[in-house]
C-alpha positions in Angstrom: 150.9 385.3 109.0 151.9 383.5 112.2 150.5 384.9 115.6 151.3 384.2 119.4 147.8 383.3 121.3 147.9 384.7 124.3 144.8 383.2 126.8 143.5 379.9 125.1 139.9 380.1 126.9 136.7 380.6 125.0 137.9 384.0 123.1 141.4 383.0 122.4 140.1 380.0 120.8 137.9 381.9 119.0 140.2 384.0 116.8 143.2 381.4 117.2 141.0 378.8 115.5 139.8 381.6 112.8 143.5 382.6 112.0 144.2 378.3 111.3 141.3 379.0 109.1 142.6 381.8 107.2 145.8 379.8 106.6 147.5 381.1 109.1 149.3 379.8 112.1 149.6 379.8 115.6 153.3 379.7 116.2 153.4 380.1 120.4 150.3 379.6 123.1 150.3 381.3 127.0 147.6 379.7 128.6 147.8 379.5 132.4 146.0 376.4 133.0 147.8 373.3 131.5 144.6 371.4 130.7 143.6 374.1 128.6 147.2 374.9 127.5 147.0 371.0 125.9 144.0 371.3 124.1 144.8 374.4 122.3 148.0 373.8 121.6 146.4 370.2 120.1 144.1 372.0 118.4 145.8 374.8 116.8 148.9 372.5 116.2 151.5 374.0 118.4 154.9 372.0 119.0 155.0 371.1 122.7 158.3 373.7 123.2 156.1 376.2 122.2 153.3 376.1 125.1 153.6 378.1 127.8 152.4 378.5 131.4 153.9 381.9 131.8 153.9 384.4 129.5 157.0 385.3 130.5 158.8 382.4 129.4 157.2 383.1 125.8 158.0 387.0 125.8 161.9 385.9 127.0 161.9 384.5 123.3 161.6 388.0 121.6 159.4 388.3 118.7 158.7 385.2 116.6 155.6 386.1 115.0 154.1 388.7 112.8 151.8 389.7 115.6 150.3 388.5 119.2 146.4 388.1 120.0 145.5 388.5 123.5 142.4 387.5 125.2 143.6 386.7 128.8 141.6 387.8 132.0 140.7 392.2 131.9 142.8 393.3 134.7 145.6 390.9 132.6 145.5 393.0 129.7 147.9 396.2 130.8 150.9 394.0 131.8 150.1 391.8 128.5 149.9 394.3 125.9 152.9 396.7 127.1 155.3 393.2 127.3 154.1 392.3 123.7 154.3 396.1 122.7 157.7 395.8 124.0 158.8 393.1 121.8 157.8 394.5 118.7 154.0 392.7 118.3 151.2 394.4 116.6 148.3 393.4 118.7 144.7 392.0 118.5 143.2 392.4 122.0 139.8 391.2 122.8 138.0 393.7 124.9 138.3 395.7 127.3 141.3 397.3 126.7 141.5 397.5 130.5 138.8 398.2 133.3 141.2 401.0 134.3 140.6 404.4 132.2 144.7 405.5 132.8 145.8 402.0 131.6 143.6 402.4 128.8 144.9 406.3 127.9 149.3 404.5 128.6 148.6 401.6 126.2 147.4 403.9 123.6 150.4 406.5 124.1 152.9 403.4 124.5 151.6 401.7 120.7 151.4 405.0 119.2 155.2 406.0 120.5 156.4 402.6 118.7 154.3 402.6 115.7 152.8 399.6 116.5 149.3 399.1 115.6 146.5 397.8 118.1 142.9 396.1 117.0 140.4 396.1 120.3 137.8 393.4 119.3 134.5 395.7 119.1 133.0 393.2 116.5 130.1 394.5 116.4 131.4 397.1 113.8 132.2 394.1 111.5 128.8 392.4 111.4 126.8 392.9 108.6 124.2 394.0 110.5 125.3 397.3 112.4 127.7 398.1 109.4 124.7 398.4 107.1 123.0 400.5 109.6 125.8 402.9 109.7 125.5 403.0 105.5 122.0 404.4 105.9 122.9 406.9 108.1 126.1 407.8 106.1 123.5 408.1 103.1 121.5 411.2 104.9 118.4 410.0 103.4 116.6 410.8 106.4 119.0 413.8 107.5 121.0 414.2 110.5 120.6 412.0 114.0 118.8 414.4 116.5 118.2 411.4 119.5 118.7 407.8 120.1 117.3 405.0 122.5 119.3 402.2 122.7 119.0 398.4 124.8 121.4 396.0 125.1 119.0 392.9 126.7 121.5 390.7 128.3 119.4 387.6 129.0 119.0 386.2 132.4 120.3 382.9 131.7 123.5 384.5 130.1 123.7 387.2 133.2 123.6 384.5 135.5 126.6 382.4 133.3 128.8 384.9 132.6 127.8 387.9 135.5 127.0 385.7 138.6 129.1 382.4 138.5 131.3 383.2 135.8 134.7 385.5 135.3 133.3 388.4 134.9 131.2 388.3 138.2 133.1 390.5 140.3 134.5 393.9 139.1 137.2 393.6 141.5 138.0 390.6 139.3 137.2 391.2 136.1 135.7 394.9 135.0 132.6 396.8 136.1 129.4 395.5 133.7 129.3 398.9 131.7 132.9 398.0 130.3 132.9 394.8 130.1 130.1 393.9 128.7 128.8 396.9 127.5 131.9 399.0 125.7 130.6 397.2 123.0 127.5 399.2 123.0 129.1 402.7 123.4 131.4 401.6 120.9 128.7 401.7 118.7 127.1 404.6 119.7 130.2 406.3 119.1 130.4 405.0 115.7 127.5 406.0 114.4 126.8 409.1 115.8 130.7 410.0 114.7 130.7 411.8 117.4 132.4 412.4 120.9 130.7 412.0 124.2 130.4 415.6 126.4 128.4 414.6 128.8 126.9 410.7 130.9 125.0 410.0 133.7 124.0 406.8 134.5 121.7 404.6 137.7 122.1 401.2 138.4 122.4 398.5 140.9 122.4 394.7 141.2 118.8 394.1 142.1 118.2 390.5 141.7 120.9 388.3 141.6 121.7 388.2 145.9 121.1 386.1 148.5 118.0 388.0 150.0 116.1 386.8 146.3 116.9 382.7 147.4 114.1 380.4 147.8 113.9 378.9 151.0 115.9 376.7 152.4 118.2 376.7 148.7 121.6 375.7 149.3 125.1 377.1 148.0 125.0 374.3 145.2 122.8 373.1 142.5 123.5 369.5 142.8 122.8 370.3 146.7 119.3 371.9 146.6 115.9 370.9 147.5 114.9 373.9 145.3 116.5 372.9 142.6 113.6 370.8 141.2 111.5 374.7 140.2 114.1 376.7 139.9 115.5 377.7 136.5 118.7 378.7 137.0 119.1 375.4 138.0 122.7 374.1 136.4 121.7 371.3 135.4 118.9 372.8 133.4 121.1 375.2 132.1 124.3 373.5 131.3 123.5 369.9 129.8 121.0 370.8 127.2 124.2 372.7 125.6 126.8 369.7 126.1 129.2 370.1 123.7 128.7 373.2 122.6 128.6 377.5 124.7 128.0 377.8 127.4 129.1 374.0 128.3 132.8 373.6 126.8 133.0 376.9 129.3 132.3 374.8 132.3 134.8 372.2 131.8 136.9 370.6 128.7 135.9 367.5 128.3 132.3 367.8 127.3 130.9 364.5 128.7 127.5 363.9 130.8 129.8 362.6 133.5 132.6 365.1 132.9 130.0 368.1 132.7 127.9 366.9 136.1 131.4 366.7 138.2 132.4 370.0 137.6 128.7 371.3 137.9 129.4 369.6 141.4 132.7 371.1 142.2 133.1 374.1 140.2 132.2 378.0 140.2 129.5 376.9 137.5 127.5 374.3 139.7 127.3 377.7 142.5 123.6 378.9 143.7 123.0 382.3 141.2 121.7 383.4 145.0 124.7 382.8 147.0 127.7 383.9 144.7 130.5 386.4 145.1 128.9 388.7 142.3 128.9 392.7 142.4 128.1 393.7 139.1 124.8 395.3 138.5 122.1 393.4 136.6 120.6 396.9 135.1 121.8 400.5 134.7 119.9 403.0 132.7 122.3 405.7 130.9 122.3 409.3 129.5 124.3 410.3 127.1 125.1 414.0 125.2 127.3 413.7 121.9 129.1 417.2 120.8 126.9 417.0 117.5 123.7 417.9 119.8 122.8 414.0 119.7 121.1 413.2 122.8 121.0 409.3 123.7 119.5 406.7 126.3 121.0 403.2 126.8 119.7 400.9 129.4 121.3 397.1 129.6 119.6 394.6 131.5 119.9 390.9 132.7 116.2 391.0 132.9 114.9 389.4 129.3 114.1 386.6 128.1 116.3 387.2 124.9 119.8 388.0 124.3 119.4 390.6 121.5 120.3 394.3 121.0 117.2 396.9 119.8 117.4 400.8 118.7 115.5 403.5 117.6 117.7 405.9 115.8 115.3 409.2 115.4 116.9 411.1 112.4 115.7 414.5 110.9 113.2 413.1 108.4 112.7 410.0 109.7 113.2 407.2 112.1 114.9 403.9 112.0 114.2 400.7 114.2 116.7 397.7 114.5 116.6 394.5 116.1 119.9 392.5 115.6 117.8 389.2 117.5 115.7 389.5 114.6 118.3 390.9 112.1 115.7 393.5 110.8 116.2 397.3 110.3 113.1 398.8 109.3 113.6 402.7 107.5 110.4 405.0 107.7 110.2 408.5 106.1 108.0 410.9 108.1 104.4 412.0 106.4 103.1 415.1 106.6 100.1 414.7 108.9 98.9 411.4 110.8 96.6 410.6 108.1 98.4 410.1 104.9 100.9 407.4 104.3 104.2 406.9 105.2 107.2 405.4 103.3 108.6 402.5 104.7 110.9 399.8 104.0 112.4 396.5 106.0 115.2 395.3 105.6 116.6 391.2 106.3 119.6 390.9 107.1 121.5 388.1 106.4 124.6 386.8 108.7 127.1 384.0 108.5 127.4 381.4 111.3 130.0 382.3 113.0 130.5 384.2 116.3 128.6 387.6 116.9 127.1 387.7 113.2 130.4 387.1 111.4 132.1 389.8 113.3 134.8 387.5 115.0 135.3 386.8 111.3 135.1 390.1 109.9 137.3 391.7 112.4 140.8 388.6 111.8 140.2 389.4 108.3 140.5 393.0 108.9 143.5 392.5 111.5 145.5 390.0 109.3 144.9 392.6 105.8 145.7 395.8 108.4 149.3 394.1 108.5 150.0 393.3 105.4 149.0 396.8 104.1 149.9 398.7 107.5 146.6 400.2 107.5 144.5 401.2 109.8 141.6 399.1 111.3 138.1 399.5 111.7 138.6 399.4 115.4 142.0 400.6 116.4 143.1 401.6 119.5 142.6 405.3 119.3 139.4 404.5 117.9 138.5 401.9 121.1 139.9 404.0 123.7 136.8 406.6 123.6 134.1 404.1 124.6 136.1 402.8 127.6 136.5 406.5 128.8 132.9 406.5 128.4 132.5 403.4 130.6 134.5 404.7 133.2 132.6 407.8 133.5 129.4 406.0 133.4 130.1 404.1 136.7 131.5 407.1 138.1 128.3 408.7 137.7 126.7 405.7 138.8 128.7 405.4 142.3 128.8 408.9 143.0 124.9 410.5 141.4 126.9 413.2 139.5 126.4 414.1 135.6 130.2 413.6 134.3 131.4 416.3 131.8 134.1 414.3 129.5 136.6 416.9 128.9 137.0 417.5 132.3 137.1 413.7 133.0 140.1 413.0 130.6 141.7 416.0 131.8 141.5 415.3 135.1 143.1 411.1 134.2 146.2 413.1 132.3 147.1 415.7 135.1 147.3 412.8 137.9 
């Protein structure tokens, strides 16, 4: 198979370098910043002629590959997909599809009018993890799913990398947290419940991450503060324990002591977590309603220690409790009274080392076999478009302190 790369940052690189693995190849690269345009195209093996600055220049070409991947910036994604839709390209598109629910709703009509298929990067459905979850509820060995709790615990040294200095910051930027970080989550929830959303409410602010939380006397950078010394978002705390590996090769390219400190100095990385340009809340706490009956919360936070995902799944006859941090799903059967005993099993689960539990993995394999057999993926478009609907609704209900009834929601995006 040969792909165009479309954004060549941390994600693009991600799948492009998978695809090279597969024995496949990278046959065009958009990148709009030519130090990281010459690095991918380096490391993927791209002729020269066939980087680009513009995506333009490479959609002028035509189609010249079996398909494109794109992983450029959210509010990129719309004018991305519908030029490479137009060109003939099947399409894997790292997630969001877009922060804007219409968008979302006119790139599914536009691939399903041409036929062409679309793959939304919800990994987490390819990770051995949450897909053997879903088999034990598929099994109904403990009976239907009558309510669910859900967490997705962000991390506050990951909040503050990606949320308060980094891209997606801003949700005039980037996306509001609930879709960008989060479709993931009520991807999930959609997934296993196999069920659509009727009703979501949702509360949630940006709490701790502002300028009224600084020490005293910290300054706007890092390198800068007399604070710095007891503070741990510190940068240089946080960024060169992890040279040459995430979150460092984010900060800059060449992943040097040197290299690494002079951006920390000069770029959006080395900022103050206190004195940013971030909007995005740092915790929301959800309700959800399914049309099966299921009834579910799901709160994300920045404030944890850990970056992990936990659930409680209460089924008819029994319960299930998951921790993908500590990749263990424990079953338990319900006992008649509190005094005899229960039946109850744990199970390890065991991942591969690449990114997100083998889903990055899981999900190019999937892609790359979709095309060749013109099936249907895991996580197609019509599949993906559900949880951002959800999102959307979710911060409405956030902003405006109304319950948001679904049906009327998506009626309401296809009559304006």
């Amino acid at each position: 198979m040969k792909y165009i790369l479309i954004g060549a940052g941390s994600r693009g690189m991600t799948y492009g370098s998978l695809a090279g693995k597969n024995g496949d190849r990278i046959a065009a690269i958009a990148e709009i910043r030519p130090d990281r345009l010459k690095a991918a195209g380096e490391a993927l093996d791209v002729p020269e002629n066939m980087r680009f600055t513009d995506t333009a220049d490479l959609f002028a070409l035509g189609k010249i590959a079996d398909a494109a991947i794109i992983a450029t910036m959210d509010r990129d994604h719309y004018g991305h997909v519908m030029q490479a839709l137009h060109c003939g390209y099947d399409i894997l598109l790292e997630k969001p599809i877009s922060p804007s629910a219409r968008e979302c709703l006119e790139i599914e009509s536009k691939a399903n009018a041409l036929g062409r298929k679309i793959t939304v990067c919800h990994v987490l459905r390819y990770t051995a993890f949450w897909g053997k979850l879903k088999q034990i509820i598929d099994s109904g060995e403990l009976g239907k799913i009558v309510a669910i709790k859900h967490s997705e615990n962000i991390g506050s040294w990951h909040m503050a990398h990606s949320f308060v200095r980094g891209n997606w910051r801003n949700d005039q930027l980037s996306s509001p947290i609930i879709m960008q970080k989060s479709c993931h989550d009520l991807d999930i929830l959609l997934w296993l419940t196999d069920s659509p959303c009727t009703r979501a409410a949702a509360f949630g602010a940006l709490t701790y991450f502002k300028e009224s939380n600084a020490p005293a006397g910290a300054a706007a950078r890092c390198l800068d503060c007399p604070a710095a010394e007891n503070c741990r978002f510190d940068a240089r705390k946080v960024y060169l324990p992890t040279l040459g590996g995430w979150p460092a090769d984010v900060v800059c390219l060449e992943q040097t002591e040197a290299a690494l400190t002079e951006a920390l100095r000069t770029g959006p990385y080395g900022r103050c977590i206190y004195h940013c340009d971030n909007n995005v809340c740092d915790h929301m706490s959800m309700i959800l309603e399914f049309e099966s009956g299921v009834t579910a919360t799901f709160s994300l936070t920045a404030q944890t220690n850990g970056i992990h995902r936990d659930i409680h799944i209460m089924c008819e006859n029994g319960e299930i409790e998951a921790d993908d941090g500590q990749r263990e799903i424990t079953v338990r059967r319900f006992a008649p009274n509190g005094y005899e005993s229960f039946e109850e099993r744990t199970i390890h689960i065991r991942t591969n080392a690449s990114g997100h539990g083998g889903g990055d993995a899981g999900i190019m394999e999937d892609f790359t076999a979709s095309l060749s057999a013109g099936a249907e993926t895991r996580s197609s478009i019509s599949r993906s478009v559900e949880s951002h609907l959800m999102a959307c609704a979710l911060e409405e209900s956030r902003l405006t302190g109304q319950v948001i009834d679904m049906e009327d929601f998506r009626k309401k995006l296809l009559s304006e």
